[in-house]
C-alpha positions in Angstrom: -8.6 9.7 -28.4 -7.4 11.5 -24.7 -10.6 13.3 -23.1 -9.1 16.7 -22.3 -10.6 20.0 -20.5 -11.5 21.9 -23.6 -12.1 25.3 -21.8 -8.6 24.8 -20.0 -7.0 24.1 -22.9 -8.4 27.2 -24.7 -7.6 29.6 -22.1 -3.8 28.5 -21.9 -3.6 28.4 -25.8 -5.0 31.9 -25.7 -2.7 32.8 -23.5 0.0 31.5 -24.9 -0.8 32.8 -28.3 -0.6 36.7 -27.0 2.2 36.0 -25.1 3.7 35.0 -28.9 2.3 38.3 -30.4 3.9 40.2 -28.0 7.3 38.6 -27.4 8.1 37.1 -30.5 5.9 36.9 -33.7 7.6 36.6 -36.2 9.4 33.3 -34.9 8.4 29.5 -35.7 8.9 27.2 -33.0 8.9 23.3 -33.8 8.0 24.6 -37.5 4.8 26.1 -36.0 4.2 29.8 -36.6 2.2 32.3 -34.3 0.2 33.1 -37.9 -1.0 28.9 -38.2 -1.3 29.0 -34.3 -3.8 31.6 -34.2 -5.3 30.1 -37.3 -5.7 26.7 -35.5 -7.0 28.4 -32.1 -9.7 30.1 -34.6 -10.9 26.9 -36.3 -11.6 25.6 -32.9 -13.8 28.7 -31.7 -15.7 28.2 -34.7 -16.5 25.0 -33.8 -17.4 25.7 -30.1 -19.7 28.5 -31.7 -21.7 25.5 -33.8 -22.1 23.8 -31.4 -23.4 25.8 -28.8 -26.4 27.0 -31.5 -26.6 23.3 -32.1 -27.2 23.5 -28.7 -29.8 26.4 -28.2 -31.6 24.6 -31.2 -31.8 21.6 -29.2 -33.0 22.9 -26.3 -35.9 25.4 -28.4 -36.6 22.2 -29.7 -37.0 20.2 -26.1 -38.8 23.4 -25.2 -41.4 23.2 -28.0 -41.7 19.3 -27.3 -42.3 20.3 -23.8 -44.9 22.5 -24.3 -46.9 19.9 -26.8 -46.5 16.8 -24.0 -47.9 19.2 -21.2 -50.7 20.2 -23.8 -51.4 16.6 -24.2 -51.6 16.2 -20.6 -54.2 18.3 -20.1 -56.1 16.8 -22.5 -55.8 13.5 -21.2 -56.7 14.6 -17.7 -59.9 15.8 -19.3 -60.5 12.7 -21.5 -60.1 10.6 -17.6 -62.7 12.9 -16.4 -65.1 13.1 -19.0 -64.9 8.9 -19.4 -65.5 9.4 -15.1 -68.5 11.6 -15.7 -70.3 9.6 -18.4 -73.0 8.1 -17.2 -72.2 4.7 -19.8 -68.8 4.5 -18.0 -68.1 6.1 -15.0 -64.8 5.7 -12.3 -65.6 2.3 -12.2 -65.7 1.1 -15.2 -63.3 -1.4 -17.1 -62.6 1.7 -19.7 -61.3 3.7 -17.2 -59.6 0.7 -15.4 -57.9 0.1 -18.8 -57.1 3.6 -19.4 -54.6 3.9 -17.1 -57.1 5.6 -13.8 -57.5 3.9 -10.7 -60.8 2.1 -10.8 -63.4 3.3 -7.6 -63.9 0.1 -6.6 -59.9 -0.4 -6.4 -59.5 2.8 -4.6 -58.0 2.3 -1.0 -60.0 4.5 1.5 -56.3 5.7 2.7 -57.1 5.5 6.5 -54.6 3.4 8.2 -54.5 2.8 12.3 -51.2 2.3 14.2 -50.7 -1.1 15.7 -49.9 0.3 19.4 -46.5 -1.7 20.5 -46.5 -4.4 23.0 -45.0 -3.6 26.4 -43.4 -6.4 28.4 
């Protein structure tokens, strides 16, 4: 099926359609009448109005799942800190290693000095 521009479509059928009601309602054009027209430009207004709270469900939804993966973040911060601050474990221990932390004795110290450039 042809992708077309759904709004553009709906605003020159709209258009259209009150330009029928005005001019000429009572007339069928290519065994179309303004009646089935207007019927047809309703079914598909319905449909745009499912899907847009399909939409706003969605995104409550994404909003709640959000909320429960930053949640879980926090507690996993915690969980790396309190495996850190056990005195059986600690930052350098395989546990933390394995749990995803950068080990102490992995750590780069994060000082770095320039090479200066070589003049000829």
């Amino acid at each position: 099926m042809a992708k077309v521009n759904n709004k553009e479509v709906k605003a020159q059928c709209n258009h259209m359609n009150d330009a029928w009601v005005e001019g000429a309602p009572n007339v069928e054009f290519n065994g179309i009448s303004q009646a089935d027209f207007a019927a047809a430009i309703a079914d598909a207004a319905q449909d745009d109005q499912e899907i847009a709270d399909m939409e706003a469900k969605l995104q409550m939804r994404r909003d709640v799942r959000d909320g429960k993966y930053f949640a879980i973040n926090q507690q996993r911060s915690r969980v790396g800190q309190g495996v850190a601050g056990n005195p059986a474990y600690g930052d350098d221990s395989p546990l933390y290693g394995a749990m995803g932390f950068v080990r102490k004795s992995v750590r780069a110290s994060g000082l770095t000095r320039k090479k200066k450039a070589l003049k000829s």
